[in-house]
N, C-alpha and C positions, 0 to 999 in steps of 0.2 A: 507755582500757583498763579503766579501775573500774566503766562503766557493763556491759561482758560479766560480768562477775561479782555486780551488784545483786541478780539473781533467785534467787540462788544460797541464801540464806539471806537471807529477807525482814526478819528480827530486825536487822540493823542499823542501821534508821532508827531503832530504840530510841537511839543512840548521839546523836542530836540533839534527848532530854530530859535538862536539868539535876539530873531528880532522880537518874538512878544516880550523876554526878558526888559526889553530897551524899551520896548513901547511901553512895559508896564512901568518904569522907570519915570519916563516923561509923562504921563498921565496920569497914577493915582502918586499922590503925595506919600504915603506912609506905605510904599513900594518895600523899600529898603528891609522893612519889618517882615515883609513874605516872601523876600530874596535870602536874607537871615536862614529861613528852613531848608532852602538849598543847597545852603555854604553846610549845613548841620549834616545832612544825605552824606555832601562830599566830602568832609570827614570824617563820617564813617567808616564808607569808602577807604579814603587814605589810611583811616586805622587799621583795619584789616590788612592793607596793602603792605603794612608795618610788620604786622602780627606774622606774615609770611616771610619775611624777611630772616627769620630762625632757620627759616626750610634752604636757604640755599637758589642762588643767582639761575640753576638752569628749572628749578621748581616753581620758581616764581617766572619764568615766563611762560614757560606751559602751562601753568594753571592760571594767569593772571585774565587770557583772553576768557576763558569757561566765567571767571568771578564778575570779570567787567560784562560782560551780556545776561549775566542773572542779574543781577544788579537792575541793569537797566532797563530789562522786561518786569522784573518786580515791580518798580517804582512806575513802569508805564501801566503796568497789569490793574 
């Protein structure tokens, strides 16, 4: 579903440089609070990453690159 909405506004791959991260850091005060939803994503992420860990070491890496780019088109979608 996040790959129909990519073209939509091409400035979201801006979202996969560290520097707004930094810059939002040093400029708004109460940063920290919307970096927090981040960290929430990426444990997600990691839960998941967990949850394959049942399937076996050659399962999870064949599948692991398909989960890491949905992931990441969802979240930019």
């Amino acid at each position: 579903l996040g790959c129909s909405h990519l073209l939509d506004d091409l400035h979201v791959f801006k979202a996969l440089s560290p520097h707004y991260a930094i810059e939002l850091l040093t400029t708004y005060p109460k940063g920290f609070w919307l970096l927090g939803a981040v960290f929430l994503c990426t444990t997600g992420a990691e839960a998941l990453y967990s949850d394959l860990g049942h399937c076996g070491r050659g399962n999870i890496r064949v599948s692991w690159v398909f989960v890491k780019i949905c992931l990441i088109l969802n979240y930019l979608g």
